[in-house]
C-alpha positions as CSV (number, residue, x, y, z in Angstrom):
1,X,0.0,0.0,0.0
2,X,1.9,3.1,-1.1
3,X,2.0,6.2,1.2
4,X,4.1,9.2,1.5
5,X,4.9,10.6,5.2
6,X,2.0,8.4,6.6
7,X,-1.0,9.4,3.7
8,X,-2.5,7.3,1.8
9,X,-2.1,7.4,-1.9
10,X,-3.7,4.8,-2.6
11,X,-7.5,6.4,-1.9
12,X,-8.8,9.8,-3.2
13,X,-7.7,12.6,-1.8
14,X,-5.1,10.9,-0.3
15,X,-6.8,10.3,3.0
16,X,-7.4,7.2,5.4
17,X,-10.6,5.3,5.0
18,X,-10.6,5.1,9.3
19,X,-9.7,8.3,11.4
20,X,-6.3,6.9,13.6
21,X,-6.1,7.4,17.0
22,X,-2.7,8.0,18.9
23,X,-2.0,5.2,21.2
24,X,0.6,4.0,23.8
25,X,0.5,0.1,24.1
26,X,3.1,-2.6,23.9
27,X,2.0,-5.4,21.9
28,X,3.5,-8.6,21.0
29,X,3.5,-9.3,16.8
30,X,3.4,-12.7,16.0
31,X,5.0,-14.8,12.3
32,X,5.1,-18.0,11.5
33,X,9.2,-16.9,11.9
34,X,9.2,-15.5,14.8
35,X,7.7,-13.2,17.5
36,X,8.4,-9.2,18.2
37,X,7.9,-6.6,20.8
38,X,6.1,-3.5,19.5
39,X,4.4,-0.6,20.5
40,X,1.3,0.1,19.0
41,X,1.9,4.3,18.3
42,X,-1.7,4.5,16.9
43,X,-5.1,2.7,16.0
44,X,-8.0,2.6,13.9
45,X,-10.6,0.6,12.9
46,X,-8.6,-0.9,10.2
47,X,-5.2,-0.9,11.1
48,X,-2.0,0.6,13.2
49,X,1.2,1.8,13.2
50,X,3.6,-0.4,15.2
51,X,6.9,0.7,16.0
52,X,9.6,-2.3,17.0
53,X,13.0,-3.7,15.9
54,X,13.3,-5.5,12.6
55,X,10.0,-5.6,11.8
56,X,8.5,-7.9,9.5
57,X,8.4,-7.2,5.1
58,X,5.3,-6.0,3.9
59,X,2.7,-8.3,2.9
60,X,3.7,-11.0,5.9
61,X,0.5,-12.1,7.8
62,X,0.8,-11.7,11.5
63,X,-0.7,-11.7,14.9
64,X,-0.8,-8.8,17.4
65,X,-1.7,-9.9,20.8
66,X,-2.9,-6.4,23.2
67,X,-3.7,-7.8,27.1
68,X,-6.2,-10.1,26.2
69,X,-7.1,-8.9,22.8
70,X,-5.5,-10.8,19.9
71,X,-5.7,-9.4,16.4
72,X,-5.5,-11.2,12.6
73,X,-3.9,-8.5,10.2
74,X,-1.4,-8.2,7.6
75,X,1.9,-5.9,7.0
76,X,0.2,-3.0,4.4
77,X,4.0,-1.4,5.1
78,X,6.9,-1.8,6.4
79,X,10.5,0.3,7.8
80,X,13.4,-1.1,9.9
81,X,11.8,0.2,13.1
82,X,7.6,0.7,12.1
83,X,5.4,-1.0,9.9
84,X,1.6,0.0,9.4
85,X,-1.0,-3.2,9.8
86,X,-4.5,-3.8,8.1
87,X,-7.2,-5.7,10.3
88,X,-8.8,-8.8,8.9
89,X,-11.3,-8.7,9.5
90,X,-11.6,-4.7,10.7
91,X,-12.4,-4.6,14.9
92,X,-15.4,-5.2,15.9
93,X,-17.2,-2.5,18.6
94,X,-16.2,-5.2,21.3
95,X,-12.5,-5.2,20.2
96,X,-12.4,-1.6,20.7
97,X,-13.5,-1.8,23.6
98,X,-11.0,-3.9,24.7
99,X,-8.1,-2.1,23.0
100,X,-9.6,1.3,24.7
101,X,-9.6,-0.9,28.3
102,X,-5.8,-1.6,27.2
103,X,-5.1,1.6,27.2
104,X,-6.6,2.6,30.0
105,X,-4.1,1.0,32.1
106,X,-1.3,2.8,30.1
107,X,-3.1,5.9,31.8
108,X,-3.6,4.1,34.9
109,X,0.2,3.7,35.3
110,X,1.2,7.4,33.8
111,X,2.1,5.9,30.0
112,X,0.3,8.4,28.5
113,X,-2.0,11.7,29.7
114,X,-5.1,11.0,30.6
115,X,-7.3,11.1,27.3
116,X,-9.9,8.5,26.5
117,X,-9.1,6.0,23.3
118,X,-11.7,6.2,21.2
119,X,-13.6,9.5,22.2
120,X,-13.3,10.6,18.8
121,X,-14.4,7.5,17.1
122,X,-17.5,8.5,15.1
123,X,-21.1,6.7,15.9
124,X,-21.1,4.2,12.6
125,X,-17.6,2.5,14.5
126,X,-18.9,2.4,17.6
């Protein structure tokens, strides 16, 4: 999925298909070659941005595990040290839920500032 300096090209108008929230939550991303610690640095619907070491190429299915919540998506792109994911399926209303609970406790233990995850998700994602 081509993108210059995190836009979509790919779409009209360049923009995302799913507003992305900024996020502070380590995650675990999961290959049939191995496993990785990442930070999720923001979420959508559809996908994230995951920043780690050595991240997996581009296309490479993987598995994000968040707490309790684990995720099916593939690599849309790809750096040394971030790679964006695409959901598959997109989250359901309960797995934002969950994801929002996650980061929660990043608040909960100072992470972050206090802001909600997800207040600005519009009504159709909710």
């Amino acid at each position: 999925m081509p993108s210059i300096f995190g836009k979509r090209i790919d779409v009209p108008g360049r923009r995302r298909r799913a507003e992305r929230e900024p996020a502070v939550l380590a995650a675990s991303l999961s290959t049939l070659e191995g496993s990785y610690s990442v930070l999720v640095e923001d979420v959508s619907a559809t996908g994230a941005r995951l920043r780690g070491y050595r991240l997996p190429p581009a296309a490479a299915d993987v598995m994000i595990r968040v707490g309790a919540l684990e995720i099916l998506a593939s690599i849309a792109w790809s750096t040394n040290d971030q790679c964006g994911i695409k959901f598959a399926p997109a989250f359901s209303s309960r797995d934002l839920e969950l994801l929002r609970q996650e980061g929660r406790w990043a608040t909960v233990m100072g992470i972050v500032e206090v802001q909600n995850l997800g207040d600005s998700l519009s009504d159709d994602r909710r």
